[in-house]
Biotite code that builds the C-alpha atoms (Angstrom):
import biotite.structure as struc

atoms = struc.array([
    struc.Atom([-63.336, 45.667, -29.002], chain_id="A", res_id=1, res_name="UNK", atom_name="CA", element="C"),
    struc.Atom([-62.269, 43.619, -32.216], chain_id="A", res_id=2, res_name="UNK", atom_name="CA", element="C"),
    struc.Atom([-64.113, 41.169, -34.313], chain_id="A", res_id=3, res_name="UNK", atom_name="CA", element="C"),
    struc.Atom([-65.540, 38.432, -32.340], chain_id="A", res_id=4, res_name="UNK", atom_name="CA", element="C"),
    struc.Atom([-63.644, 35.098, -32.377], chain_id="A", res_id=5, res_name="UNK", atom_name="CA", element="C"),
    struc.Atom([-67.013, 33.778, -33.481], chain_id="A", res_id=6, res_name="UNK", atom_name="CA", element="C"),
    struc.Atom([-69.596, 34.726, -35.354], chain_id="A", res_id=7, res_name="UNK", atom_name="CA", element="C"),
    struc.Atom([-73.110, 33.254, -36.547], chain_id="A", res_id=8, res_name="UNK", atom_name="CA", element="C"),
    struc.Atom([-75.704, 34.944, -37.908], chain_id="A", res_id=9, res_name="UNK", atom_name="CA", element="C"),
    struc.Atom([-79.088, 33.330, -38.636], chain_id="A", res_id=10, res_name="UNK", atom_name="CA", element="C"),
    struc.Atom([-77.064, 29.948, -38.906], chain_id="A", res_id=11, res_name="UNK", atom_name="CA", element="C"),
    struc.Atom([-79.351, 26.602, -39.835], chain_id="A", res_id=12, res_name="UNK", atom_name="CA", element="C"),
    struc.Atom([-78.659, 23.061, -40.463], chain_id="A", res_id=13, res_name="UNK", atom_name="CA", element="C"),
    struc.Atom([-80.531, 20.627, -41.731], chain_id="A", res_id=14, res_name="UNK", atom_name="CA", element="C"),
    struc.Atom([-79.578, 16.741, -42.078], chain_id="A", res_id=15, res_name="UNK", atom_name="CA", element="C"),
    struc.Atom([-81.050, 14.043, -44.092], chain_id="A", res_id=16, res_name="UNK", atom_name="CA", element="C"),
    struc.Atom([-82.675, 11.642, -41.717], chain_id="A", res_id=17, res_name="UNK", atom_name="CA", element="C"),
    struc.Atom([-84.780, 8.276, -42.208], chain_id="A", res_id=18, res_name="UNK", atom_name="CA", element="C"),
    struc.Atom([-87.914, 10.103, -41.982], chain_id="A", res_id=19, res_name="UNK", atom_name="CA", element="C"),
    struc.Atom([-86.572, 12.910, -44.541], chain_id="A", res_id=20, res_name="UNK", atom_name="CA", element="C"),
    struc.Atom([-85.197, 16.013, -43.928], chain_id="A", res_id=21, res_name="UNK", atom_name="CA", element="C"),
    struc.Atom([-84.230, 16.952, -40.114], chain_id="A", res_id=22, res_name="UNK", atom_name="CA", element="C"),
    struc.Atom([-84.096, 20.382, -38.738], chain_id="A", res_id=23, res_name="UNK", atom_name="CA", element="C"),
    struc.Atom([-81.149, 20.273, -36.422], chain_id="A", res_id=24, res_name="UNK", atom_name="CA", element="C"),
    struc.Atom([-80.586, 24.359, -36.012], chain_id="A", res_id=25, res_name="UNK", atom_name="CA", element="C"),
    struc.Atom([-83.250, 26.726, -36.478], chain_id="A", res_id=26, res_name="UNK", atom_name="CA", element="C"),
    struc.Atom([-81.348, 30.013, -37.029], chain_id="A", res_id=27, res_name="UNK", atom_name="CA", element="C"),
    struc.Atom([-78.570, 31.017, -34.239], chain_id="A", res_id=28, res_name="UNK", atom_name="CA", element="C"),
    struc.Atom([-77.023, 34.052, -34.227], chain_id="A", res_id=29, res_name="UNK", atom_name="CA", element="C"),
    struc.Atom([-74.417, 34.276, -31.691], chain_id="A", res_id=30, res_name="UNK", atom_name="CA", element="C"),
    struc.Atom([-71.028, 36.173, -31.172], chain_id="A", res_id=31, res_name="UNK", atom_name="CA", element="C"),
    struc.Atom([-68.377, 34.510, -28.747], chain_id="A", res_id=32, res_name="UNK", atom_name="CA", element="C"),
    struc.Atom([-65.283, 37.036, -28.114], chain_id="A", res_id=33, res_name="UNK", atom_name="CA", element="C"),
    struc.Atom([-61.851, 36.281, -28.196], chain_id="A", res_id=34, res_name="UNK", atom_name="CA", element="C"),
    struc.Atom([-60.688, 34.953, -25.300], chain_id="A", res_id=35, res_name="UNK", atom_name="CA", element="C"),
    struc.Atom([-63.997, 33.616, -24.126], chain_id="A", res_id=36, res_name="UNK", atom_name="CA", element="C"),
    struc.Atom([-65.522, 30.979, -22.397], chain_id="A", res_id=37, res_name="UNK", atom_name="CA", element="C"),
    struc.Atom([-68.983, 29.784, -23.619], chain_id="A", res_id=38, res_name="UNK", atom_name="CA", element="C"),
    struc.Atom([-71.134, 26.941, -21.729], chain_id="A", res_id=39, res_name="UNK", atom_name="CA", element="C"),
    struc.Atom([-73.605, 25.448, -24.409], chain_id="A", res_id=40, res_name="UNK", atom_name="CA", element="C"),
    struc.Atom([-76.169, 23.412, -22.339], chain_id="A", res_id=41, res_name="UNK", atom_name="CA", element="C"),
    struc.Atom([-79.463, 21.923, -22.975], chain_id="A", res_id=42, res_name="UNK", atom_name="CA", element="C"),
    struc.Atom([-81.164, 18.244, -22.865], chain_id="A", res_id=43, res_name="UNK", atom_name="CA", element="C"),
    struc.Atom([-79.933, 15.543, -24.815], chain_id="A", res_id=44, res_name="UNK", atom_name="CA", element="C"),
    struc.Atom([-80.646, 16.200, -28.823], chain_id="A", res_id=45, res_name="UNK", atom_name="CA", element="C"),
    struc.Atom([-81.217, 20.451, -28.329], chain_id="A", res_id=46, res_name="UNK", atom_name="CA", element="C"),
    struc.Atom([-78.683, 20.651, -30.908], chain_id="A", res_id=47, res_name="UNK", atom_name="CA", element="C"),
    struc.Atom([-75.316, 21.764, -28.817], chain_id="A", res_id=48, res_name="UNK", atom_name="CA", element="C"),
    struc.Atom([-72.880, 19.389, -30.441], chain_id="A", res_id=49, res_name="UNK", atom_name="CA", element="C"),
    struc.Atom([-73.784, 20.695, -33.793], chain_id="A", res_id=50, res_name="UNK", atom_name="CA", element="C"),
    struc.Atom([-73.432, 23.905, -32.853], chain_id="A", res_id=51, res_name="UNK", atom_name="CA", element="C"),
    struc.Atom([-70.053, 23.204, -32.196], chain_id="A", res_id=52, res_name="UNK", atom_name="CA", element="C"),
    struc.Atom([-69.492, 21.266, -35.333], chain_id="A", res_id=53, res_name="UNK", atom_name="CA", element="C"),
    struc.Atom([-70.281, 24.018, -37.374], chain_id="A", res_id=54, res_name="UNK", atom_name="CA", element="C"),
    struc.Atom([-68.143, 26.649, -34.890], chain_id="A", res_id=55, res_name="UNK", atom_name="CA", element="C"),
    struc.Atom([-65.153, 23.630, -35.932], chain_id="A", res_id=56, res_name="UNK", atom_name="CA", element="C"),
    struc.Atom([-66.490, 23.667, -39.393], chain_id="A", res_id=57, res_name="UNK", atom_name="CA", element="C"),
    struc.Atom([-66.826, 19.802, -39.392], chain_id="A", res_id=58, res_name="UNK", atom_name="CA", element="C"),
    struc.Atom([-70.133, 20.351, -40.590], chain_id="A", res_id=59, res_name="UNK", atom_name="CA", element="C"),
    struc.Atom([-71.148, 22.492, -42.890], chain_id="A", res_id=60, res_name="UNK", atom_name="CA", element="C"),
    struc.Atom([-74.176, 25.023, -42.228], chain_id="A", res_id=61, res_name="UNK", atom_name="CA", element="C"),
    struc.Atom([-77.418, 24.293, -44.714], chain_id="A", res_id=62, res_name="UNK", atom_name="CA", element="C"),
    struc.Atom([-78.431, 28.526, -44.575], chain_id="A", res_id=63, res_name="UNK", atom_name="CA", element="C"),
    struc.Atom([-76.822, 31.472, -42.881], chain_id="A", res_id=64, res_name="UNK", atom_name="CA", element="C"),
    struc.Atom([-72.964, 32.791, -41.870], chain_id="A", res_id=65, res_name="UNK", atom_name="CA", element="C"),
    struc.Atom([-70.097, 30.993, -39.648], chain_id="A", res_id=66, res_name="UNK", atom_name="CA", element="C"),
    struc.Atom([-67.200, 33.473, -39.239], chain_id="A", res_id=67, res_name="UNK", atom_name="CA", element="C"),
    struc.Atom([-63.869, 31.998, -37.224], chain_id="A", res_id=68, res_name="UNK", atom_name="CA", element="C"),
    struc.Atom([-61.386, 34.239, -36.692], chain_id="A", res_id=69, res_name="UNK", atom_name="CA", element="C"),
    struc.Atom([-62.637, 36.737, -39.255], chain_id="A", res_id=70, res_name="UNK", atom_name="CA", element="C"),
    struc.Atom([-63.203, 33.764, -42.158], chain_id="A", res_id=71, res_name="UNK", atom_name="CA", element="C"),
    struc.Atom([-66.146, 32.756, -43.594], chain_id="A", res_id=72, res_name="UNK", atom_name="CA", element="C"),
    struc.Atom([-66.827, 28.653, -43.442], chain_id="A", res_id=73, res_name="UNK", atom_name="CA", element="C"),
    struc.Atom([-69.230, 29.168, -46.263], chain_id="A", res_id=74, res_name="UNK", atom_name="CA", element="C"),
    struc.Atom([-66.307, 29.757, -48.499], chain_id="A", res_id=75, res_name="UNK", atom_name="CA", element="C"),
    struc.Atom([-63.828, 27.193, -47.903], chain_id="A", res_id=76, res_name="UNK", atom_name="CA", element="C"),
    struc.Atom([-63.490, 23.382, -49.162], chain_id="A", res_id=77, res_name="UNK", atom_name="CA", element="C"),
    struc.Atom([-62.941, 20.799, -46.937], chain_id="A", res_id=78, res_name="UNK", atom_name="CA", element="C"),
    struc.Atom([-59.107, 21.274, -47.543], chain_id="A", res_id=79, res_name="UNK", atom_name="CA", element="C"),
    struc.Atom([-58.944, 24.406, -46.412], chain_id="A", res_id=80, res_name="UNK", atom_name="CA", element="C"),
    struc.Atom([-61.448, 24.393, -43.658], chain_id="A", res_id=81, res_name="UNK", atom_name="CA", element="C"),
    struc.Atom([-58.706, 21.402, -42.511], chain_id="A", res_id=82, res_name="UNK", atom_name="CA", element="C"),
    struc.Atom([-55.794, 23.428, -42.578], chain_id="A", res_id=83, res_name="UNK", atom_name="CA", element="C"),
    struc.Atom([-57.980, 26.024, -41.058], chain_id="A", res_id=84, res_name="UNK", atom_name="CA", element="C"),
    struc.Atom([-58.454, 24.041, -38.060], chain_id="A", res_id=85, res_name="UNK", atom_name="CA", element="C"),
    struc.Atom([-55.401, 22.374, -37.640], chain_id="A", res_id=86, res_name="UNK", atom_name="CA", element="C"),
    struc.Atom([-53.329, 25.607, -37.658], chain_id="A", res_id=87, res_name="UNK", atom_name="CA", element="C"),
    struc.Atom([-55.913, 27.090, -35.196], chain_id="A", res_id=88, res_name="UNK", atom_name="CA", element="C"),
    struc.Atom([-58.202, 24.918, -33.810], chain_id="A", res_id=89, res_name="UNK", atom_name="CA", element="C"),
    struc.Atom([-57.643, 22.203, -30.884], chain_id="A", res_id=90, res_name="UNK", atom_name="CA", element="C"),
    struc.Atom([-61.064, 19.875, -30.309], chain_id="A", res_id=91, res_name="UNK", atom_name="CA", element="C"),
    struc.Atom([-61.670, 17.581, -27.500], chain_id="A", res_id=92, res_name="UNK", atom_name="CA", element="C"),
    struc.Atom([-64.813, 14.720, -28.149], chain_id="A", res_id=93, res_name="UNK", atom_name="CA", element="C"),
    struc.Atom([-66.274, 12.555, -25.574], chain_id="A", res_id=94, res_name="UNK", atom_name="CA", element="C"),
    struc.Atom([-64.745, 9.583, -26.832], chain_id="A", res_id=95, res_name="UNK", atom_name="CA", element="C"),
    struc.Atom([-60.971, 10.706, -27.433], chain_id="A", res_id=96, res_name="UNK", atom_name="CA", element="C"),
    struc.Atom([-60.291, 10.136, -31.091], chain_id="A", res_id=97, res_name="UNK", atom_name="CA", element="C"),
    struc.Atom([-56.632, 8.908, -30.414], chain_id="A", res_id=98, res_name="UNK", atom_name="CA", element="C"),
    struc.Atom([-55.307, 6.441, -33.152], chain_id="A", res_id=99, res_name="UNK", atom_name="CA", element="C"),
    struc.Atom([-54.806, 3.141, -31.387], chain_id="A", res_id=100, res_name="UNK", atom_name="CA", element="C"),
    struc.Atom([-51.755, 2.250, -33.493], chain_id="A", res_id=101, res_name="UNK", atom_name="CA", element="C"),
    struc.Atom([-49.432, 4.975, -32.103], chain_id="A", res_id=102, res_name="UNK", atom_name="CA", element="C"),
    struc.Atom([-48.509, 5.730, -28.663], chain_id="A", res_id=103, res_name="UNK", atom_name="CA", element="C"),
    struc.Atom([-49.220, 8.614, -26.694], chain_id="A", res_id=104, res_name="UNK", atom_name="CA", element="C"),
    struc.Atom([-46.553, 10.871, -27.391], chain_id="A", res_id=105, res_name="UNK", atom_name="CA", element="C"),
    struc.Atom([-47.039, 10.215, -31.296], chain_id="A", res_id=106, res_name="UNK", atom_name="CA", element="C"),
    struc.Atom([-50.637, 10.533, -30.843], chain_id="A", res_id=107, res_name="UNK", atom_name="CA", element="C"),
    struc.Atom([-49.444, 14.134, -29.875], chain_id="A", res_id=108, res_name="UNK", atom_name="CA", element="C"),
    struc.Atom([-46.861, 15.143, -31.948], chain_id="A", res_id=109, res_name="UNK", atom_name="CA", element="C"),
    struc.Atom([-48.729, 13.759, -35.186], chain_id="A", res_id=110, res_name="UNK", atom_name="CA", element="C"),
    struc.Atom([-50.869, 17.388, -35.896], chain_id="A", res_id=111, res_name="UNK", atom_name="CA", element="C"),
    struc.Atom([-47.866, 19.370, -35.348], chain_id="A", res_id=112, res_name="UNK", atom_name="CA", element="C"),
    struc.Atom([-45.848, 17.695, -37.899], chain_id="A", res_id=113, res_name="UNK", atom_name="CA", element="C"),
    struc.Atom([-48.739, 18.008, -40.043], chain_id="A", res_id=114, res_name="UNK", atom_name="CA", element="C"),
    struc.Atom([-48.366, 21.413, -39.828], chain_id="A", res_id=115, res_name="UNK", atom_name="CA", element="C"),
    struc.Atom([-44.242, 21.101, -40.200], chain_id="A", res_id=116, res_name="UNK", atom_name="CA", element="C"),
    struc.Atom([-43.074, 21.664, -36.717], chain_id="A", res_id=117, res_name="UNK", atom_name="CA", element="C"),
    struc.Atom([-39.281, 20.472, -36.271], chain_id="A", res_id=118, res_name="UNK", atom_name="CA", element="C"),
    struc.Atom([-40.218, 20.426, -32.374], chain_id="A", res_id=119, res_name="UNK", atom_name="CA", element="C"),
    struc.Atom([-43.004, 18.275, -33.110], chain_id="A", res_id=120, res_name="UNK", atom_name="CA", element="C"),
    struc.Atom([-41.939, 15.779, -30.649], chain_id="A", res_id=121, res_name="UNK", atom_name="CA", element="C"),
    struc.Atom([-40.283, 17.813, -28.224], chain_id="A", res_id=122, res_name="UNK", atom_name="CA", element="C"),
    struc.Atom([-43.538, 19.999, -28.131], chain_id="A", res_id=123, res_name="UNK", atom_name="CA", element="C"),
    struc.Atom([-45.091, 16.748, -27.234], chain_id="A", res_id=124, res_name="UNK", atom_name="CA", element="C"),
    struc.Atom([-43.350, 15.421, -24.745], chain_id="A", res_id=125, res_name="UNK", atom_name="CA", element="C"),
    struc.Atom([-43.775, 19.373, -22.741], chain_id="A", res_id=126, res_name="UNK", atom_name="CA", element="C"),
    struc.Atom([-47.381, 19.036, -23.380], chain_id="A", res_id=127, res_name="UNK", atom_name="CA", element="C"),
    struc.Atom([-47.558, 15.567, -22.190], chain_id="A", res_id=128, res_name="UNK", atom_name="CA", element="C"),
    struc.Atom([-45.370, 15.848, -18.669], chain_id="A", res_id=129, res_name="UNK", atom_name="CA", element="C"),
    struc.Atom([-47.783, 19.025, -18.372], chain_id="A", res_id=130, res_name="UNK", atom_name="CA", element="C"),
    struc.Atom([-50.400, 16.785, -18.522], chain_id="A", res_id=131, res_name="UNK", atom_name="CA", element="C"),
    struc.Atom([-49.055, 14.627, -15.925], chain_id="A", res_id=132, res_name="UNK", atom_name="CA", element="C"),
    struc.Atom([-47.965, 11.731, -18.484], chain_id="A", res_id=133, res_name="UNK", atom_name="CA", element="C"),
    struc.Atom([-44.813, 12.077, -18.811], chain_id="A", res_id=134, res_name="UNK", atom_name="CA", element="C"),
    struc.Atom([-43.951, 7.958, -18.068], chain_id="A", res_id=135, res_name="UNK", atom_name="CA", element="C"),
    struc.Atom([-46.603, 6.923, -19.838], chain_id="A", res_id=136, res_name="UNK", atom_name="CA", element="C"),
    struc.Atom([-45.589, 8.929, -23.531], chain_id="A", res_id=137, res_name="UNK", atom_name="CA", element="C"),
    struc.Atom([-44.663, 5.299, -24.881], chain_id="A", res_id=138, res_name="UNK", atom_name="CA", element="C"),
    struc.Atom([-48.208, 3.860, -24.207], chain_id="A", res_id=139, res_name="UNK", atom_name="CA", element="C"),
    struc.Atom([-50.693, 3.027, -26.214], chain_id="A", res_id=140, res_name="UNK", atom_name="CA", element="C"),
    struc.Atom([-54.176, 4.095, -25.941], chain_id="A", res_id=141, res_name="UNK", atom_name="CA", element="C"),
    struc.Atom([-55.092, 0.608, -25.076], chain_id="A", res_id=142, res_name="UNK", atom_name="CA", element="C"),
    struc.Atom([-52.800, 0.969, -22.253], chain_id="A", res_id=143, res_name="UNK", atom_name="CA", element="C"),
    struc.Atom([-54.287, 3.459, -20.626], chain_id="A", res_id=144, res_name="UNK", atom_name="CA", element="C"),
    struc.Atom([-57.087, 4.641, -18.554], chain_id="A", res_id=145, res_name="UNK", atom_name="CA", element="C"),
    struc.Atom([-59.884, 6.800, -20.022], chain_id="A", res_id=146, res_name="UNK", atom_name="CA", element="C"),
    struc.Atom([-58.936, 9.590, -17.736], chain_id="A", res_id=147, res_name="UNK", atom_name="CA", element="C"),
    struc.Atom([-55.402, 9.026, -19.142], chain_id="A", res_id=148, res_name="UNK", atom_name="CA", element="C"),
    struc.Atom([-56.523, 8.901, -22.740], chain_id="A", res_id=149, res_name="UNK", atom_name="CA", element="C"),
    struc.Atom([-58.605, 12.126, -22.411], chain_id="A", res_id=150, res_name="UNK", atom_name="CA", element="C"),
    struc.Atom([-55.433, 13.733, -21.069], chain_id="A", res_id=151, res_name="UNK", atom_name="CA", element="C"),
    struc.Atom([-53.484, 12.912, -24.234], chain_id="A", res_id=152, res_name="UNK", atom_name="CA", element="C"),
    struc.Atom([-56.718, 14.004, -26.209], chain_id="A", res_id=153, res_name="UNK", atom_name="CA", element="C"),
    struc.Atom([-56.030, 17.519, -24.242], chain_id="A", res_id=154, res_name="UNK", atom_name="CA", element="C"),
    struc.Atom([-52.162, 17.329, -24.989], chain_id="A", res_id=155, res_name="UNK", atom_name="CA", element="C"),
    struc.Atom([-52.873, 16.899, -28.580], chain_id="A", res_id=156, res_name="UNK", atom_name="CA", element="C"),
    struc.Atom([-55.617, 19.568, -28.802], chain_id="A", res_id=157, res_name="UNK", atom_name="CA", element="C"),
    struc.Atom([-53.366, 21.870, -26.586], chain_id="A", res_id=158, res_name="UNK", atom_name="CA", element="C"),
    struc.Atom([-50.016, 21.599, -28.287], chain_id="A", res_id=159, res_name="UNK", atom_name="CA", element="C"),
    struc.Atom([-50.280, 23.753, -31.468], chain_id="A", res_id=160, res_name="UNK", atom_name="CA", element="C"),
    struc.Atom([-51.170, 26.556, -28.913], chain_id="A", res_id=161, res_name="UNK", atom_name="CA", element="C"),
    struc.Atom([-55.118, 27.283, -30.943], chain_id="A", res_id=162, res_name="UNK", atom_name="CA", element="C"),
    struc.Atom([-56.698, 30.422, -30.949], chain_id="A", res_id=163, res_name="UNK", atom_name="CA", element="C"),
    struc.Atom([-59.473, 28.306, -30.194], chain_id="A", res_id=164, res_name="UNK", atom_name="CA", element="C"),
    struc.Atom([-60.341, 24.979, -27.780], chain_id="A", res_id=165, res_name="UNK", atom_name="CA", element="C"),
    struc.Atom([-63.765, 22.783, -28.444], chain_id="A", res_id=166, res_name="UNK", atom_name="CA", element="C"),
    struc.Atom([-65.142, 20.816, -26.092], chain_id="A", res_id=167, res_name="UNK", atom_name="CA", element="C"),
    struc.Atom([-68.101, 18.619, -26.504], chain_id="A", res_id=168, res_name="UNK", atom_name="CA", element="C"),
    struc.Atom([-68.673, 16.798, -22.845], chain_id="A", res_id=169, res_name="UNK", atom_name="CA", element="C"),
    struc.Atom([-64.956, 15.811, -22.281], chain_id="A", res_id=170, res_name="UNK", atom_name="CA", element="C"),
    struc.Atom([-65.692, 14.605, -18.782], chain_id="A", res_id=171, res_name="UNK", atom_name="CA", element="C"),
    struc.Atom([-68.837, 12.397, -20.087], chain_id="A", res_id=172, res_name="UNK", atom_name="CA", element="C"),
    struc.Atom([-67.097, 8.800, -20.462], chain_id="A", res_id=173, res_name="UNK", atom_name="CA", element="C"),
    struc.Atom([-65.201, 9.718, -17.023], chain_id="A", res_id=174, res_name="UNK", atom_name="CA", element="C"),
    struc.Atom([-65.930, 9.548, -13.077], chain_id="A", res_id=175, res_name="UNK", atom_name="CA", element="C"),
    struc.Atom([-66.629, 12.323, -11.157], chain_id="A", res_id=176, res_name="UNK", atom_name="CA", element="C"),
    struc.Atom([-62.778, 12.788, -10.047], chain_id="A", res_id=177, res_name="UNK", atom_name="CA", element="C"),
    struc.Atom([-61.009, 12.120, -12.972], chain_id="A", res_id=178, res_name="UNK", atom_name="CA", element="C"),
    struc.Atom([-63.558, 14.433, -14.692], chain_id="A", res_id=179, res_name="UNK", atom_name="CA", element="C"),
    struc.Atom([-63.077, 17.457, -12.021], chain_id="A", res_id=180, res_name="UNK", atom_name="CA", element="C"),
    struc.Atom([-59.130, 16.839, -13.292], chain_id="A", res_id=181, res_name="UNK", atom_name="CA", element="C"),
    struc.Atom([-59.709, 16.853, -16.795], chain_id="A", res_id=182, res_name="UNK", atom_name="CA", element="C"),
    struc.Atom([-61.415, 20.204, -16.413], chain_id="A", res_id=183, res_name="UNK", atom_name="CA", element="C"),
    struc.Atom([-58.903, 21.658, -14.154], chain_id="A", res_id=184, res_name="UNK", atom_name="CA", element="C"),
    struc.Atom([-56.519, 21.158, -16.820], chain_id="A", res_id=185, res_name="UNK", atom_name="CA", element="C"),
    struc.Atom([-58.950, 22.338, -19.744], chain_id="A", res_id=186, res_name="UNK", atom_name="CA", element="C"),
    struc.Atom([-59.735, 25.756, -17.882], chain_id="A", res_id=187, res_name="UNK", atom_name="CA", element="C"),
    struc.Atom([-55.987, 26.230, -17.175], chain_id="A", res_id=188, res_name="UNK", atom_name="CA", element="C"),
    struc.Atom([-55.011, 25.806, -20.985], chain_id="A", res_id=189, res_name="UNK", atom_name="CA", element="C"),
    struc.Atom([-57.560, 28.463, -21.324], chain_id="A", res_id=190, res_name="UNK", atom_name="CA", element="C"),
    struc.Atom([-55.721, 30.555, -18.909], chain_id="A", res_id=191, res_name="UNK", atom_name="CA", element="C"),
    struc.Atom([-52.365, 29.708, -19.737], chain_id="A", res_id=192, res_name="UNK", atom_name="CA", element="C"),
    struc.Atom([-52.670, 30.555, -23.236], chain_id="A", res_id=193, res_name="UNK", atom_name="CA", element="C"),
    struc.Atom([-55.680, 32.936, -23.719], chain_id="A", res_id=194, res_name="UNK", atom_name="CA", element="C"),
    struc.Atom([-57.819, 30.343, -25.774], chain_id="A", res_id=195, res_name="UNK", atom_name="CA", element="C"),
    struc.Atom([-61.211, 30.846, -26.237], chain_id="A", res_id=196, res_name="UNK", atom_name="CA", element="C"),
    struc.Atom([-63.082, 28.120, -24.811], chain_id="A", res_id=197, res_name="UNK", atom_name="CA", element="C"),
    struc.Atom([-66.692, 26.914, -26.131], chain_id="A", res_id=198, res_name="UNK", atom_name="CA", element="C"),
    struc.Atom([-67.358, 24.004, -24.197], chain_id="A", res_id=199, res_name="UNK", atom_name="CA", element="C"),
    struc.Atom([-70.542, 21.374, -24.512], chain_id="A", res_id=200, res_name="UNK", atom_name="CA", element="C"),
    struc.Atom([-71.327, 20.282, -20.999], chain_id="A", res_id=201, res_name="UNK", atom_name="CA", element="C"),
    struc.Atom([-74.636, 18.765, -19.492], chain_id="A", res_id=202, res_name="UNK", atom_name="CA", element="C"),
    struc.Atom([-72.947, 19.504, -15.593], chain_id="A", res_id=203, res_name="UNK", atom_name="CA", element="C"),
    struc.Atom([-74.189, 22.561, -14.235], chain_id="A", res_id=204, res_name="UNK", atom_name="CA", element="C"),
    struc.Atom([-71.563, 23.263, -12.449], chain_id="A", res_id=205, res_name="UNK", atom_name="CA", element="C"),
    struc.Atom([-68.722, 22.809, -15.245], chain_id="A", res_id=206, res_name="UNK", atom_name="CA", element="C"),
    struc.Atom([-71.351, 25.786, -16.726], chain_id="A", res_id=207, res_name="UNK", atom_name="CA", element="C"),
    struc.Atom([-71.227, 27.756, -13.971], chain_id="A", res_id=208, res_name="UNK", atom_name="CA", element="C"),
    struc.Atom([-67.062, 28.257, -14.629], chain_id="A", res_id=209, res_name="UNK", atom_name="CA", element="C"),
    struc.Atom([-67.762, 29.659, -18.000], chain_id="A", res_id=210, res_name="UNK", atom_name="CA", element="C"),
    struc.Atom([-68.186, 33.266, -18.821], chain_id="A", res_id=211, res_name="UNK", atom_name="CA", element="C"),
    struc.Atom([-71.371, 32.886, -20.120], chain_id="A", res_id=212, res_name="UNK", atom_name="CA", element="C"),
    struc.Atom([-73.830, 30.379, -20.603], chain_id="A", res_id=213, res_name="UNK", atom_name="CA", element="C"),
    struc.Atom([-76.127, 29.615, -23.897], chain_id="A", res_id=214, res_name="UNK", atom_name="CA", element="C"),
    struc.Atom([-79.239, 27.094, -23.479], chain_id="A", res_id=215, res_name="UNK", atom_name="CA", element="C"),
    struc.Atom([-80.226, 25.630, -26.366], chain_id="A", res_id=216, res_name="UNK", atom_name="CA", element="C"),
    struc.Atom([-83.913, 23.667, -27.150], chain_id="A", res_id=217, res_name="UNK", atom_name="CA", element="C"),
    struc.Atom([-84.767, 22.102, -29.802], chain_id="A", res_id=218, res_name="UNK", atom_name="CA", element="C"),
    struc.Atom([-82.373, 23.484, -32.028], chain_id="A", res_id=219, res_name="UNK", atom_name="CA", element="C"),
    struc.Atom([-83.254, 27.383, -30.248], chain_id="A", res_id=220, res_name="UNK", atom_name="CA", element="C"),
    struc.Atom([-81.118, 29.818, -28.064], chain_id="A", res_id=221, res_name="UNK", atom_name="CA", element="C"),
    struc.Atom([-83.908, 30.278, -25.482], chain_id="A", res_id=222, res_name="UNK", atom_name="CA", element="C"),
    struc.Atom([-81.667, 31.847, -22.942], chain_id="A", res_id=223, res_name="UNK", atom_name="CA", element="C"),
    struc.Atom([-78.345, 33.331, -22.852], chain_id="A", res_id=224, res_name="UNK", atom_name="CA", element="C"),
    struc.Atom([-77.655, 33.796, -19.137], chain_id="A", res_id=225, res_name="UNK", atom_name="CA", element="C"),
    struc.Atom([-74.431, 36.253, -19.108], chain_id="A", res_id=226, res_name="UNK", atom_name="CA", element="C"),
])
């Protein structure tokens, strides 16, 4: 077996709060193996979306080691940890992140030609009739439905073809059908392309399709149900 895809070893982070200094993570160590799908559950403020800030290096850990794909967070600038995710990384939020000033399709094709794709827009417009959207590439976000908009937030994550897909609760802001879709499609990138998946979920059974399962409290692993 190879490196892992991810790798944290005695990891903290600790944010400046209104009542001083917050202990968010209280020293993870965790591996996650290429190819991977990892569950990260726990109640509400255990500390799983900053776990997977620091796995997408858009935070930066206060003590210990993140290693993506072999490189150590510790050691880059905000520059490079950029490039680092854009030519590797796709994320998905809650709330979509699409710019509301360009349509769909642009929304899309806008991190590959950051990276300098000619195809930009032809890669987008695959990724988006994948998705289902392929009449509604020349909408704007406003335009759509949330279900839609997390669908282009897939597309757009999806397209550059990462190593590795984040997820933190992509199916929170949606109903129970559209949500079931949007995770259909999520776990069949992952197949498709042999991401690795870590994926923030409070829905037991959106866990129970990962490979594994860490539980988080309090900023803790206390479990990690394989």
């Amino acid at each position: 077996m190879g490196s892992p895809a991810i790798s944290l070893i005695d990891t903290r982070l600790s944010l400046s709060g209104n009542a001083g200094i917050v202990d968010i993570l209280k020293g993870i160590s965790l591996n996650v193996e290429a190819g991977e799908t990892l569950g990260l559950v726990g109640p509400s403020g255990s500390g799983k979306s900053s776990l997977l800030m620091l796995m997408g290096g858009l935070e930066a850990a206060t003590s210990g080691v993140v290693k993506v794909l072999g490189q150590d967070f510790g050691t880059m600038n905000e520059d490079a940890l950029a490039r680092f995710r854009r030519d590797h990384m796709g994320i998905v939020f809650q709330s979509f992140h699409l710019i509301p000033t360009m349509t769909a399709l642009e929304n899309v094709a806008t991190p590959l030609e950051l990276a300098g794709d000619p195809e930009a827009f032809a890669k987008a417009a695959a990724e988006l009739e994948a998705m289902g959207l392929a009449d509604r590439q020349n909408h704007y976000p406003s335009q759509l439905s949330g279900g839609e908009q997390q669908r282009v937030a897939l597309a757009r994550a999806a397209a550059p073809r990462p190593e590795i897909l984040l997820a933190d609760e992509p199916t929170g802001n949606l109903d129970g059908a559209t949500g079931d879709a949007i995770i259909d499609l999520l776990f069949g990138l992952r197949d498709k392309h042999g991401s690795t998946l870590i994926l923030v979920t409070h829905a037991p059974d959106l866990a129970a399709r990962c490979d594994r399962v860490i539980h988080l409290r309090d900023g803790l692993l206390v479990e990690d149900a394989s």
